[in-house]
C-alpha positions in Angstrom: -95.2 -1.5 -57.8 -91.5 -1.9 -56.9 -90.7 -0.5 -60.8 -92.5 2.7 -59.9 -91.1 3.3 -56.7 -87.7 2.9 -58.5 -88.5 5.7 -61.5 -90.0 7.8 -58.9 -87.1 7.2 -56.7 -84.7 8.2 -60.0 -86.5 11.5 -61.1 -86.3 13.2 -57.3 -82.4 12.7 -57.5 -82.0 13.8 -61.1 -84.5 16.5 -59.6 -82.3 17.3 -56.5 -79.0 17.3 -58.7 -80.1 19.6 -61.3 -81.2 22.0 -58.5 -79.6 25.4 -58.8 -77.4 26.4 -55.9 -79.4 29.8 -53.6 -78.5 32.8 -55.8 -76.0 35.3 -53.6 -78.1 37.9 -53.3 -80.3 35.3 -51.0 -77.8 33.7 -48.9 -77.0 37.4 -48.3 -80.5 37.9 -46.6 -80.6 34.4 -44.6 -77.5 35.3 -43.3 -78.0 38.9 -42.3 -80.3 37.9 -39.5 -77.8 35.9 -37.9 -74.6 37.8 -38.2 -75.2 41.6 -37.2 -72.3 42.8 -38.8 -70.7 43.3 -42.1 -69.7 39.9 -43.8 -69.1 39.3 -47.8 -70.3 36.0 -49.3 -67.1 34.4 -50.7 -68.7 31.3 -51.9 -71.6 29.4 -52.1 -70.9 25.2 -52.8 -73.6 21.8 -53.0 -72.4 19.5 -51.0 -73.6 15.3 -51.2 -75.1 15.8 -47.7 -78.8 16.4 -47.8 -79.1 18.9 -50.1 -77.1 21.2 -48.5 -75.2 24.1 -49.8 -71.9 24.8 -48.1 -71.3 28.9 -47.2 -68.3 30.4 -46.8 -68.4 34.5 -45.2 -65.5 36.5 -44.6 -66.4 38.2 -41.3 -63.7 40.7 -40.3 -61.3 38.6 -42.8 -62.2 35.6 -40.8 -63.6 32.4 -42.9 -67.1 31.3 -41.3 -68.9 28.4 -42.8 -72.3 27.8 -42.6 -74.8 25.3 -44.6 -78.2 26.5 -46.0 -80.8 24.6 -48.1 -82.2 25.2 -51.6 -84.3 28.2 -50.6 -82.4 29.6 -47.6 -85.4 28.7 -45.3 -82.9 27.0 -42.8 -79.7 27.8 -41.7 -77.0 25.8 -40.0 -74.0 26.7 -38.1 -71.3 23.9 -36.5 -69.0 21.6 -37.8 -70.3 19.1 -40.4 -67.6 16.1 -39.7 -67.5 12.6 -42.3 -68.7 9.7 -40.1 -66.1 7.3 -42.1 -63.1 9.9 -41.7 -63.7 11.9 -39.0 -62.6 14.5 -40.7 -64.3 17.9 -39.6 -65.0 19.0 -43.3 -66.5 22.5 -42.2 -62.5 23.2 -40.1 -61.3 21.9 -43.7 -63.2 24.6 -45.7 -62.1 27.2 -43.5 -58.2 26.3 -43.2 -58.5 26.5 -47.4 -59.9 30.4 -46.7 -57.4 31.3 -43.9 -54.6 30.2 -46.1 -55.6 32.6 -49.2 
C-alpha cells in the first residue's frame, strides 16, 4: 500500500513539473479583467510554490507582479514573501523590472 502511495505520489510531481507554463496570449485574458487599462506581459515564470506561475506586467512602465495557476482560472495579487527569509520575493521581482 505504502509502495503505491509512493509511485502515485512520484508521477503527480513529475506531472506537475513537466506542466507547461499558461501560454501569453492567456495570461493576457485573465488579466484583462482585472486591470482596465493597457498593460504588456513582460514575463511569465514557475515558481516552487504551489504550482504557481509568477507574472510580471508593465502598466504605464510600472512593473506589477501577479501569480496565476496552470490554466489561468485563479489570479493572485500581493506580495508572496519566503517564510525562512522574509524576503518579499514578489518587491524582488519588481526591483529587477524597475532597474531595466
Amino acid at each position: 500500500m505504502l509502495k503505491k502511495l509512493l509511485v502515485l505520489c512520484f508521477i503527480t510531481l513529475t506531472l506537475n513539473a513537466c506542466s507547461k507554463a499558461p501560454a501569453k496570449e492567456q495570461v493576457q485574458e485573465t488579466i484583462k479583467k482585472f486591470v482596465p487599462m493597457e498593460f504588456e506581459v513582460l514575463q511569465i515564470s514557475k515558481e516552487p510554490y504551489a504550482g504557481l506561475y509568477e507574472v510580471v506586467v508593465s502598466v504605464r512602465k510600472q512593473p506589477v507582479v501577479f501569480y496565476v495557476d496552470k490554466n489561468c482560472q485563479y489570479l493572485f495579487s500581493g506580495s508572496l514573501m519566503s517564510a525562512d527569509t522574509k524576503v518579499n520575493l514578489s518587491m524582488e521581482t519588481q526591483k529587477k523590472f524597475q532597474s531595466k
